[in-house]
N, C-alpha and C positions, 0 to 999 in steps of 0.2 A: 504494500500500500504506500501513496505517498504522500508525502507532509510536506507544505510549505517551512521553511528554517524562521524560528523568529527572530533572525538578523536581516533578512529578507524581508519581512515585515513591518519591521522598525526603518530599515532604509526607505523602503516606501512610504510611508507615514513622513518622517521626516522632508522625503524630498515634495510630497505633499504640501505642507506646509510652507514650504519655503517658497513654490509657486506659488501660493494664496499669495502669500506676503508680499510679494513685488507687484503685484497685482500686475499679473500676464494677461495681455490684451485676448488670448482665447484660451479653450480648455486645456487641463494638462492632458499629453498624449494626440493632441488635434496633430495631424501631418503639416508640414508646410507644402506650398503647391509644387515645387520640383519633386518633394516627398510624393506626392500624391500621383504625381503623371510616372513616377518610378512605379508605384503599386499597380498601377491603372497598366501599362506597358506589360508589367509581369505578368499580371492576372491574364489580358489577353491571349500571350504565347504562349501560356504555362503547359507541361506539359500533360498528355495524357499516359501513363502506365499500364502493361499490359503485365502481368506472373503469371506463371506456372502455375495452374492448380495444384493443387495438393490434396490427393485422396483420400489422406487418412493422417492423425497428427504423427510429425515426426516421419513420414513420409520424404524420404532424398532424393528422390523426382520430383520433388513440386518445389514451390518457393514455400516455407513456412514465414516469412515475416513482410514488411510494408515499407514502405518511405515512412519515417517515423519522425516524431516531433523531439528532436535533444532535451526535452522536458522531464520525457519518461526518466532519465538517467540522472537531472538534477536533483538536489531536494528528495533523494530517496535513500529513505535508511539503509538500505541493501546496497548499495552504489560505496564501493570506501575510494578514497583519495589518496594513493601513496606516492610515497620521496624514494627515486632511485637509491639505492647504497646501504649498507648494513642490513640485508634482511627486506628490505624496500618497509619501512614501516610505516603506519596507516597514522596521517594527517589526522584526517578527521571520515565520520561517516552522511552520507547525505550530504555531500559541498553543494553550493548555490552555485550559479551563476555568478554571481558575483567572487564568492570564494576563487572562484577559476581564474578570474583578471589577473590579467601581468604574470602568469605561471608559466613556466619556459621546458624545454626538454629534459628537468628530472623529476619530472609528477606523469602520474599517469591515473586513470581511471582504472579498478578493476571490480570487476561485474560476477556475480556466484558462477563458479562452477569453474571448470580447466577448459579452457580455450584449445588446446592441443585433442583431447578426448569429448569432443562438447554433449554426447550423449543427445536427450531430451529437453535436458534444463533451460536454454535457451531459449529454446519455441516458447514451452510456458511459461517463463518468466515475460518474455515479450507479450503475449497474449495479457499475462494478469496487466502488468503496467502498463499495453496501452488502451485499458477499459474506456478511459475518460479523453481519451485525444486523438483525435481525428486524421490519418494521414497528410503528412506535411512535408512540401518541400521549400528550401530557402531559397530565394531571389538574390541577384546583387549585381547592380546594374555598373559597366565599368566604361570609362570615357579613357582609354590610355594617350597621355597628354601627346605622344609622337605617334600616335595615329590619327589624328584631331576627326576625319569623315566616318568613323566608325564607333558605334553602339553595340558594345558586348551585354546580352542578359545572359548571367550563367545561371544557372539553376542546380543547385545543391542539394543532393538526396540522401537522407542517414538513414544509415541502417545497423540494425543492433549488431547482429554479426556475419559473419564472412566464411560460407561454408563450402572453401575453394580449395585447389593445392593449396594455398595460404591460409588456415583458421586462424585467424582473430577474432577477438571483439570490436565490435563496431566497423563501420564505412563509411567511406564516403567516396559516391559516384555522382554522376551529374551529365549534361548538357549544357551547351554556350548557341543563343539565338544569335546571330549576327546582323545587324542592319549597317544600310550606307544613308549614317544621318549623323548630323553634326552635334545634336541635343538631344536628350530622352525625348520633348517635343514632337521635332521632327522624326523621328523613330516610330510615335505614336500616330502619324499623317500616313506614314509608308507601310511596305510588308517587308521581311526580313530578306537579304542576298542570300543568305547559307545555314546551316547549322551543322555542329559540331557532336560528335558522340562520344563520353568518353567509358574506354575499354579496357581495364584495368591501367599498366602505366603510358597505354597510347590513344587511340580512338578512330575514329571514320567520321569523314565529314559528308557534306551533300551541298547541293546548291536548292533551294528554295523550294525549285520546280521539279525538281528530280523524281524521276518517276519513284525509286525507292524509298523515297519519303511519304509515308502514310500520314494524313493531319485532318483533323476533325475541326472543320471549317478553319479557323488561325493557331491551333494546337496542336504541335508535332506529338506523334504516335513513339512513346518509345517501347519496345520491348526488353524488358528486363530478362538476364540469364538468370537462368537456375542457379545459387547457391553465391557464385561471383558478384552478381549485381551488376554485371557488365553491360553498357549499354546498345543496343543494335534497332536497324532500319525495318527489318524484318521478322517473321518468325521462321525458325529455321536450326539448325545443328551446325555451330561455327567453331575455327579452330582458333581460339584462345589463347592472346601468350604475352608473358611481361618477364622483362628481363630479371627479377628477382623471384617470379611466382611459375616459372617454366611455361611448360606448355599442355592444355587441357581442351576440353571440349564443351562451348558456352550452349547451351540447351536453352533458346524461347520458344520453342515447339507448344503449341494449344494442345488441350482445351487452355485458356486463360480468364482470368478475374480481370476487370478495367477499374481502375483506381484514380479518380478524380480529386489529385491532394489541396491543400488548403497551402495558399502561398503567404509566405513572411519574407518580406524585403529586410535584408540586411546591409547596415551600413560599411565600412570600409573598416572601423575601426570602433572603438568603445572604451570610454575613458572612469566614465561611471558608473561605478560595484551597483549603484540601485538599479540599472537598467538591468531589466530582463533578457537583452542579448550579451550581457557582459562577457559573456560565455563565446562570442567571437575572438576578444582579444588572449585568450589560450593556447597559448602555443605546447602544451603535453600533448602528451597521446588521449586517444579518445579509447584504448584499452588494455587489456592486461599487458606488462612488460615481456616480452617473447626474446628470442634469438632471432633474426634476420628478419625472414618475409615473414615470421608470424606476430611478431611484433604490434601492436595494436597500432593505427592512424592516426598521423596529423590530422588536424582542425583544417576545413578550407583558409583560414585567412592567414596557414605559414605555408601554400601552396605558392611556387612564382608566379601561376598564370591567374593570381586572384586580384591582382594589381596590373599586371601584363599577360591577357588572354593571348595577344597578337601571335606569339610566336608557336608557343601551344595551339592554335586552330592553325596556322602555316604548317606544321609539321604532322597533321592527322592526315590519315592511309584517305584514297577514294575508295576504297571498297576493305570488305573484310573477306576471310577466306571460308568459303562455306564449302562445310562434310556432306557431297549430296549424300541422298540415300532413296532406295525404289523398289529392286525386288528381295525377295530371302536371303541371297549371297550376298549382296549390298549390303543389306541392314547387317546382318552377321560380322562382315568384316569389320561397319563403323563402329558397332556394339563393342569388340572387341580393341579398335584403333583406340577409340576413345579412352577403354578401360587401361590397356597399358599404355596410353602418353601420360595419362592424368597418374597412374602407378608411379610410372618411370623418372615424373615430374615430383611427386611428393617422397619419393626416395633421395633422387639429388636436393632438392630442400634438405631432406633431413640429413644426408651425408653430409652437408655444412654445419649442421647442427648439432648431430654427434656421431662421426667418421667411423669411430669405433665398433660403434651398434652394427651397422650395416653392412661393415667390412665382416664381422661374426656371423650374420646373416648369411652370408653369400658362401662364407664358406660349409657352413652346416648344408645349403641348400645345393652344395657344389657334391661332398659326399654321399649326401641323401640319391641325389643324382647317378651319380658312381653307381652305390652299391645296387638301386634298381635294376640299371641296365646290364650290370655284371650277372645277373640272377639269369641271362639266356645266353646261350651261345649263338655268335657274330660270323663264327667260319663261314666260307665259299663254300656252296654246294651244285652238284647239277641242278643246271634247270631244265631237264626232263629225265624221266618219265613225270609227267603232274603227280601222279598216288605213288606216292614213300614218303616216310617220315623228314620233319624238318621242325626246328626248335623256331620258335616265334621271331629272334633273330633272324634265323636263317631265312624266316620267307620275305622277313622285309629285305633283307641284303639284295637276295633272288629276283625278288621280285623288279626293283631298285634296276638290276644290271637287266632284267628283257625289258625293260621299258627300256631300257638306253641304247638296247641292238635295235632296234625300230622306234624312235622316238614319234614320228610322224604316222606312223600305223595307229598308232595309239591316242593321239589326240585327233587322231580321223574318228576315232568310237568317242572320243569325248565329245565331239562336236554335238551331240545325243543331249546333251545338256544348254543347247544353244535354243530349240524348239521349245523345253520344258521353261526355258524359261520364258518364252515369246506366249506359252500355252497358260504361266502361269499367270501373266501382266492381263493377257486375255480375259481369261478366266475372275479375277480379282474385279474388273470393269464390270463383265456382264454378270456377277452374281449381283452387283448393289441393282439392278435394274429388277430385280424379280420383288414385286412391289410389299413383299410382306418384310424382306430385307430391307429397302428403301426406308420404310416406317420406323424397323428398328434403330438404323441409321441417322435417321431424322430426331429421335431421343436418345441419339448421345451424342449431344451437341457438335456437331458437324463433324460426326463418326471419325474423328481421328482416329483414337487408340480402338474402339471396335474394328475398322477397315484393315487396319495391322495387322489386329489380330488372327480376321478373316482374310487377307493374302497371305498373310504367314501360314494359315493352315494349307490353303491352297497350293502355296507354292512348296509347301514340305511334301503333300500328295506328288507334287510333279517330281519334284527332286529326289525322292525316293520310288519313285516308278522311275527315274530314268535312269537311277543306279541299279537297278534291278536288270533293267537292259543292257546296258556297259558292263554289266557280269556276267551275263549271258553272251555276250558277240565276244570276250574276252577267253569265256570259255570254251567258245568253240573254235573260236581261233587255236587258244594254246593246246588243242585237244586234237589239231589236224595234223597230218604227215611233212606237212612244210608250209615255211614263215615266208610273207612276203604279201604286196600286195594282190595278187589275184587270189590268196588265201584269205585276207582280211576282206574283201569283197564278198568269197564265199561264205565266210563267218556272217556276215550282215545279213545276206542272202537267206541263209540256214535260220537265224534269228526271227527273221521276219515270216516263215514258212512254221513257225514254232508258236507264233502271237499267244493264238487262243490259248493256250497252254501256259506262256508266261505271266500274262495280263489275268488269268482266270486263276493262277496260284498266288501273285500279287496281290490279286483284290480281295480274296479270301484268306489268304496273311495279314493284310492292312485290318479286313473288318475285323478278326477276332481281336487281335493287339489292340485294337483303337476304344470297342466293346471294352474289353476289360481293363485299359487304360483309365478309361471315361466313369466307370463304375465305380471307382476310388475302392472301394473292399479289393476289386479284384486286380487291385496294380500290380502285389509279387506276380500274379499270374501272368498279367499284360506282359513284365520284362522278362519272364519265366519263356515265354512263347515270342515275343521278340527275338531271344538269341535263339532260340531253339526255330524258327523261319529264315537264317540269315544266308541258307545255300541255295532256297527254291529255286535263285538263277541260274548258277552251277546245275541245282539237278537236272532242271529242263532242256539245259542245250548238252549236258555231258553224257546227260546218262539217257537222255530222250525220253523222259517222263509227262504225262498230264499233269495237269495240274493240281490231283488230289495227291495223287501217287509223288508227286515235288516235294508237297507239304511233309509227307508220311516219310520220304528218306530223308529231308532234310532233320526233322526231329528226330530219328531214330540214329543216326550218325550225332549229333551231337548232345543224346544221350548218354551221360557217364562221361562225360565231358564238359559239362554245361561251361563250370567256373574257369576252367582252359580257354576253351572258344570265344565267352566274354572278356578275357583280360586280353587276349592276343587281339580279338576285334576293337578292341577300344587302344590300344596299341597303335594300330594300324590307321586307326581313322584319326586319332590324334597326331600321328606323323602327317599325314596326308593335309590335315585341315592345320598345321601348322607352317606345311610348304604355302599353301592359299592363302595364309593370313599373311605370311612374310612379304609373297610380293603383292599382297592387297595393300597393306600397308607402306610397301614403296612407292606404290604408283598414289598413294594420297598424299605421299612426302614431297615427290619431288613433282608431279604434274597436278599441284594446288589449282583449285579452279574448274576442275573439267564438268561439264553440264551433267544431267544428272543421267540421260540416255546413254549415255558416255560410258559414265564409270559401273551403271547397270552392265552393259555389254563386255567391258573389262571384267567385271566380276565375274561373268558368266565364261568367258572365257580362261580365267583363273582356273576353274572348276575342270574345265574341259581338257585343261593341261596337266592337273592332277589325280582326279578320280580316277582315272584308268590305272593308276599305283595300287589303288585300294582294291578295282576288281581283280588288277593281277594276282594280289597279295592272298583275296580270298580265294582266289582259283585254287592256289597252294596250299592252304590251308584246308582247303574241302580234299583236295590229296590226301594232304598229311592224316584225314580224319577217316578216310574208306583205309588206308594202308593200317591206320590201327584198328580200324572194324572190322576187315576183313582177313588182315595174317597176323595180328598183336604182333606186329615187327617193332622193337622196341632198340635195336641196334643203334648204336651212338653214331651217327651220320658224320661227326670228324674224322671217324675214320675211313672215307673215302677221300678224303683230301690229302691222307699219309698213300691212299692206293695209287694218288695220281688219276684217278677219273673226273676230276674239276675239270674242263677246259681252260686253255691260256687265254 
């Protein structure tokens, strides 16, 4: 709860008085009229705010806090005030505004809880303190004396905390309106030349009319990022970055809240503890004492560009760098880019902060590493006959060297993933038209995360029906008397003469998995019969099976096996899906920008360069699993490398 200080009180009282007493020609608190076309100016361009929903409290998807009024933090018992050095010991509790005057960089604010771990406590401490105060952002209108035809309005936005690669307490982000006028005045006759974004230590400008500028009749639209507070023109998935806070992924993706804050014009300066802005002339931090980038915020008024916008909006980007994202592969790869920049970024953070930790970290995670992969054996083996034994190593090795004696054979069967994905954008379009869909769509507010989640399902049907077939044309290739293309022809060939039977044990693997998936009692079953379906493609094109008869060998082969076939299959498709993310994530590094049909079609192509690893991988694997079903050959397969039967 919070309490006015009764030094606070007594200064007002006091300064009260002392305006009766001169007998001031209008009220105390009346604006003067430069005052008032300042407020008048503000209030017009002020901005509008857009956040993240947030679905639930404490929800790290959404924005849990507001443009908040620096009131919440004044005047409140829970708010201490300490002095850097010996322990940083607490001043006082609940400082004023005035308390704050003339305070320089060894005071800081610190707020309940750990800023480094910030848990819950944050959100609802925000929530209770700001019962009584309305969203707020500060005004401050700047005439820089050697730019004399220009009108800076910056507009100052606090926010309790900063839940970015950099957690602290407190923020401050903002916006600067631009006009070409000589007086706040003339400022107020015109409309503004540009405006200014700012993006953690940079930002993006715009010119007026800029199509990317959204503005609700003289109100630039800002979109606030998830967690950073960074500001942007758009909604959309941006790649984020400041020279002390690394590099992450800023999220104003809707659904979002529109926040219409209440504006306070701030003066330049503030000389007297009874004024209620006093709290401008502070130069502390606005929170707890950190090491580097976690450090809590300066005050806007020991910023340079708060006196000199000029070179600050000279030096803002035209554009920012946006994460497209579109079908399954897409989103997959961003999901994951995002998650290891923003990892990779809060690690180098913390190796400045303590080298040590990290450096321990890498090395446990260096042997953990070791001893896993020592647990298979890596030797060369034949890659033929396909049925004989072979250690989970060995078939990735294997598999690894026949993708590489025909590289181009093989991303010809990847290309299988280039229609799935054209079937799956398809597909994603014309369900929202089937008007019982459209409805659902219509109630939840402009079906963002519904549509996701319904192309996401779509597109995993495709994606996995088309791995089914790249497993099948894979094994009828490696299953023929000779390699080459009019062999990889005949495998397709062979595949396609096979349909009914593939597509008819697919569909009848997906429905029971998906059934007992979807029935939550029956999930061990669902994953119990996921592995135990993972050869139907092998069966149908190796062994020339229907599609019941696919279903019946494939469970029956990896029968007495199950925990084997699961670990080497998740093996394999985490190699595979780690070759796909490597160069998904180069191609966002280094060709920043690409439109979104773009990097869709690169994704899909990713996919098409390496999936055929994975169906080579299980070909091998479905080998290795009839060679133990049907002769229990249990023979240590290095020792065909001492016979000299490897090939050179």
């Amino acid at each position: 709860m919070r309490r006015r200080s009764w030094r606070a009180a007594l200064a007002a009282t006091i300064a009260s008085i002392a305006v009766l007493g001169v007998g001031a020609p209008a009220a105390a608190g009346t604006p003067e009229p430069a005052d008032d076309a300042a407020q008048q100016l503000a209030d017009r361009f002020a901005p509008v705010i857009m956040l993240k929903e947030q679905e639930e409290e404490c929800d790290p998807a959404g924005e849990p806090y507001a443009p908040a009024s620096v009131d919440i933090v004044l005047d409140n018992p829970e708010i201490a005030l300490r002095q850097v050095g010996g322990g940083n010991p607490t001043v006082m509790r609940g400082p004023s505004a005035g308390d704050l005057l003339g305070l320089g960089e060894g005071f800081f604010l610190d707020f309940p809880g750990s800023s480094l771990e910030p848990g819950c406590i944050y959100q609802r401490d925000f929530d209770k303190y700001t019962d009584d105060y309305p969203p707020t952002v500060y005004a401050h209108v700047v005439q820089q004396p050697d730019v004399p035809d220009r009108v800076f309005v910056q507009y100052w936005i606090y926010w309790y905390y900063n839940d970015w690669n950099n957690k602290h307490e407190s923020d401050w982000e903002g916006i600067t309106v631009v006009f070409d006028a000589t007086s706040v005045e003339d400022a107020l006759a015109s409309e503004p030349i540009a405006v200014g974004y700012s993006q953690h230590e940079g930002g993006e400008r715009a010119d007026w009319d800029d199509d990317k500028l959204s503005r609700e009749g003289d109100r630039p639209v800002v979109y606030s990022s998830a967690g950073s507070h960074a500001s942007y023109f758009q909604d959309a998935i941006y790649l984020g970055r400041g020279a002390s806070e690394g590099f992450g992924c800023d999220d104003t993706t809707g659904p979002s809240e529109r926040v219409d804050p209440t504006v306070v014009v701030l003066p330049d300066s503030v000389d007297d503890p009874s004024d209620p802005l006093a709290w401008v002339s502070y130069e502390g931090r606005w929170g707890e004492r950190q090491s580097g980038a976690f450090n809590g915020p300066t005050g806007p008024s020991v910023k340079d560009r708060w006196l000199e916008p000029a070179p600050w909006f000279d030096d803002l980007r035209p554009s920012s760098v946006v994460i497209p994202a579109g079908n399954t592969s897409a989103n997959e790869i961003i999901d994951v880019f995002c998650g290891v920049v923003e990892w990779g970024s809060g690690q180098l953070i913390a190796f400045t902060v303590s080298p040590l930790r990290l450096i321990l970290s890498a090395v446990v995670v260096f042997f953990v590493a070791k001893f896993l992969l020592g647990r298979t054996d890596w030797s060369r083996v034949p890659t033929s006959p396909i049925v004989r034994r072979r250690r989970a190593g060995q078939i990735l090795r294997t598999a690894l060297g026949i993708y590489g004696e025909a590289p181009l054979i093989f991303i010809m069967f990847g290309l299988v993933y280039i229609p799935a994905a054209f079937v799956t954008g398809i597909l994603a379009a014309l369900i929202q038209l089937v008007p019982g869909v459209s409805a659902l769509l219509s109630l939840a507010q402009g079906a963002t995360g519904t549509s996701l989640v319904m192309a996401a399902f779509v597109g995993s049907i495709a994606n996995v029906a088309a791995f089914v077939v790249i497993n099948a044309i894979v094994a009828e290739y490696l299953d023929g008397p000779e390699r080459g293309l009019e062999s990889a022809i005949e495998a397709i060939r062979s595949t396609w003469q096979r349909r009914r039977s593939l597509f008819g044990a697919f569909g009848r693997s997906f429905a029971i998995v998906f059934v007992l998936l979807a029935s939550f009692v029956g999930i061990p079953w669902g994953i119990r019969q996921l592995v135990r379906y993972q050869f139907v493609g092998q069966a149908v094109a190796y062994d020339d099976l229907d599609a019941a008869a696919a279903l019946d060998r494939s469970s029956s082969l990896v029968r007495g096996r199950w925990l084997h076939t699961a670990l080497v299959i998740a093996l394999l498709n985490g190699a595979v899906a780690l070759m796909s993310l490597v160069v998904g994530l180069l191609i966002l590094l280094v060709a920043t920008g690409l439109p979104l049909w773009v990097f869709a079609a690169v994704a899909s192509l990713v996919s098409a360069l390496t999936v055929p690893i994975a169906g080579i991988a299980m070909t091998l694997l479905y080998g290795d699993a009839i060679a133990e079903h049907e002769s229990g050959d249990t023979v240590d397969v290095s020792d065909d490398v001492d016979a000299g039967t490897v090939p050179a």
